[in-house]
C-alpha positions as a printed Julia matrix, in Angstrom:
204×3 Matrix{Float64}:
 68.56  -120.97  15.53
 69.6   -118.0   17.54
 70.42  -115.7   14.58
 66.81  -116.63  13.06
 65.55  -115.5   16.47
 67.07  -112.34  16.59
 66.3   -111.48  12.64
 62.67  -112.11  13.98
 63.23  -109.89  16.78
 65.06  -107.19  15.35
 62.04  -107.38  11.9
 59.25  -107.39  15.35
 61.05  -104.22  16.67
 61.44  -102.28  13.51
 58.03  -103.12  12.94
 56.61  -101.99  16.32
 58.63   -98.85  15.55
 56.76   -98.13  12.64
 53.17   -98.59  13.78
 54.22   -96.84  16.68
 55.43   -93.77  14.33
 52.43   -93.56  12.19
 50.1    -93.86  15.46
 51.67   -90.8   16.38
 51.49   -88.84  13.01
 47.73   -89.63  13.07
 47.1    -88.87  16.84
 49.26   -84.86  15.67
 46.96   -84.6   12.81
 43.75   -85.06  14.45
 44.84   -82.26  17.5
 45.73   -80.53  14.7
 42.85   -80.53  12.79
 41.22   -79.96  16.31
 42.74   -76.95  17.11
 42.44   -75.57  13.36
 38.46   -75.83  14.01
 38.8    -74.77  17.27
 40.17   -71.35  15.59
 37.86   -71.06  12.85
 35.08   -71.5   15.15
 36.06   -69.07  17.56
 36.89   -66.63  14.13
 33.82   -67.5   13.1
 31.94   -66.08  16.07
 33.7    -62.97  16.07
 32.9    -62.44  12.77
 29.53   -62.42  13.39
 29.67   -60.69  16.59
 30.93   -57.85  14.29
 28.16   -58.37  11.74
 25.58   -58.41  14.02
 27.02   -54.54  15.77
 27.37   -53.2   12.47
 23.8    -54.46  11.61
 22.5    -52.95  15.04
 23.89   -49.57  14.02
 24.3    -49.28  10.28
 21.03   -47.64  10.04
 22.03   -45.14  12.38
 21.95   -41.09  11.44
 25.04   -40.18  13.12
 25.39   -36.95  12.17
 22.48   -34.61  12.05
 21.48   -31.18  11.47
 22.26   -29.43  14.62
 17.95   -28.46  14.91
 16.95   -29.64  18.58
 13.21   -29.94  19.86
 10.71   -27.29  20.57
 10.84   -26.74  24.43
 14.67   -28.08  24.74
 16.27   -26.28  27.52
 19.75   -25.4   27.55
 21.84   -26.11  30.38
 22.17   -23.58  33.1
 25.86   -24.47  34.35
 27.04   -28.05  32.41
 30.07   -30.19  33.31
 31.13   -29.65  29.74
 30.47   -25.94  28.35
 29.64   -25.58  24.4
 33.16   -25.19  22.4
 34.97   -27.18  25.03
 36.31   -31.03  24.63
 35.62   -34.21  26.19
 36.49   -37.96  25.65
 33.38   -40.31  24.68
 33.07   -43.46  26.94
 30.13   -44.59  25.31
 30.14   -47.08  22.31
 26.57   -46.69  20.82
 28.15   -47.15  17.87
 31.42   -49.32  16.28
 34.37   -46.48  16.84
 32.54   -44.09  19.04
 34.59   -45.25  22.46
 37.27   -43.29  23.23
 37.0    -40.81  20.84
 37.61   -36.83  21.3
 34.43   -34.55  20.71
 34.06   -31.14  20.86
 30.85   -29.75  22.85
 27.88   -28.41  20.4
 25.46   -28.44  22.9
 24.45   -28.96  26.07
 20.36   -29.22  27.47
 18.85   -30.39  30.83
 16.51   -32.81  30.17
 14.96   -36.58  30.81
 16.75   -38.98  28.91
 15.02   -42.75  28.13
 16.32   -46.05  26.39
 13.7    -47.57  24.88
 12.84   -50.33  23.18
 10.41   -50.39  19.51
 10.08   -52.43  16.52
 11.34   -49.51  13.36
  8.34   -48.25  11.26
 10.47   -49.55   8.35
  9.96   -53.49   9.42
 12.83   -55.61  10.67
 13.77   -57.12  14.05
 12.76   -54.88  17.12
 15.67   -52.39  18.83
 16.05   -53.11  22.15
 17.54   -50.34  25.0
 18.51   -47.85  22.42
 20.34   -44.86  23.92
 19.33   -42.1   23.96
 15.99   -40.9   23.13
 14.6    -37.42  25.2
 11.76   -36.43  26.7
 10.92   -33.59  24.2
 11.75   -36.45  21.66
  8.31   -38.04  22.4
  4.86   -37.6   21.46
  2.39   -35.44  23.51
  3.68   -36.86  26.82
  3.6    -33.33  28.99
  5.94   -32.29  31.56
  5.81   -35.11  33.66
  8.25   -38.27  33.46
  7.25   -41.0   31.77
  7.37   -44.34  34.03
  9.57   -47.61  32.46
  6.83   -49.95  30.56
  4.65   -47.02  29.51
  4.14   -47.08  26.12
  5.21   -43.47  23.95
  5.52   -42.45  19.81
  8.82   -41.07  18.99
  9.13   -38.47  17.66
 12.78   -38.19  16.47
 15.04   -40.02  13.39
 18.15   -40.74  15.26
 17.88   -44.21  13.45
 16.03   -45.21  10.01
 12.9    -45.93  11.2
 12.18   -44.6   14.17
  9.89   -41.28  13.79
  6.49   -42.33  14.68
  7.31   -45.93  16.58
  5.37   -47.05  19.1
  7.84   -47.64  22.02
  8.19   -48.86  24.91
 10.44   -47.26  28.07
 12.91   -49.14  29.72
 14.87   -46.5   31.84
 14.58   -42.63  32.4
 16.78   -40.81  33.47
 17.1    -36.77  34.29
 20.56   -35.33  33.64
 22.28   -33.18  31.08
 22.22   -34.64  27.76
 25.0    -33.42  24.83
 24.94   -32.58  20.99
 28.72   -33.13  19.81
 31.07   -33.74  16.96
 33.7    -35.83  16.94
 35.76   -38.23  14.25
 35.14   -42.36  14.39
 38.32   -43.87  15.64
 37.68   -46.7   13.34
 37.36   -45.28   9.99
 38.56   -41.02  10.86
 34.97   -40.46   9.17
 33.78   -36.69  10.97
 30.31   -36.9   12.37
 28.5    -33.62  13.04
 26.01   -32.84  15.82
 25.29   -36.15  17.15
 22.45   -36.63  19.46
 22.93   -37.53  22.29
 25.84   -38.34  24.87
 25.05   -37.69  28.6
 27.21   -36.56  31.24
 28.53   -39.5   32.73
 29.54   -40.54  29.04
 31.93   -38.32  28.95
 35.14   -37.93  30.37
 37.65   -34.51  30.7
 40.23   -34.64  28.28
 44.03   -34.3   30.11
């Protein structure tokens, strides 16, 4: 009688063992499928994070022609003389942060972000940097107040020239025209309008 008992407790335990075993298999499968979704999800939204910046500035006309508008003022004594270098701090565009330019111009001026829905259809632009005041429409000297409504008068992004915007900020300071190369792709952009100065840092 006792060795029956202790086959039957010895079969119990090896049995136990077993379920036991494949419990935990399952249990490491499902944290591992888990964290496997966890990653594509987070990959996932990264992914589109990028697709939606490259979609926000793919349109853009980074380079342009060097022309700047009638009644532009150059500036009298800027942080960053024409000729000279300077690092860009701004990322209005994917590999435009840190990047070295060289100064092609430099102007006194208002700057505005503003915000317009492109003559070309498609979502509205919101706070787009950086549109000047002798960038807009019969406006005069004066300032133009955040909510006022203007027509642009500049192509800085396809669509733009001859939206109806709408000012968010303004800003007088001394706006610059520079070249520099993309740190993401070493593509060369030519006179791009516009950085201002506290965009730009001194290069050591």
């Amino acid at each position: 009688m006792l060795r029956i008992n202790t086959r039957r407790l010895m079969l119990f335990l090896l049995l136990t063992s077993l379920l036991l075993l494949l419990g935990a298999c399952a249990n490491g499968n499902e944290e591992k499928n888990e964290s496997t979704g966890n990653n594509n999800t987070e990959e996932t939204q990264d992914k589109m994070d990028e697709d939606m910046e490259d979609m926000d500035h793919g349109n853009m006309d980074m380079s342009g022609s060097g022309e700047v508008p009638e009644g532009l003022k150059e500036a009298a004594s800027p942080a960053y003389e024409v000729g000279s270098k300077a690092i860009i701090e701004s990322d209005h565009m994917p590999g435009m942060k840190g990047a070295e330019s060289t100064i092609v111009g430099a102007y006194d001026t208002t700057v505005y972000t503003v915000s317009y829905t492109p003559t070309t259809g498609g979502e509205r632009v919101e706070d787009h940097k950086w549109v000047i005041h002798e960038e807009l429409e019969g406006v005069g000297q004066e300032t133009v107040k955040p909510g006022s409504e203007v027509t642009i008068n500049a192509e800085h992004m396809e669509g733009m020239d001859g939206a109806t915007a709408e000012i968010d900020s303004a800003e007088q300071t001394t706006v610059y025209m520079v070249d520099f190369t993309l740190t993401t792709n070493g593509e060369e952009v030519k006179n791009h309008k516009w950085v201002t100065e506290d965009e730009l840092l001194p290069v050591e």
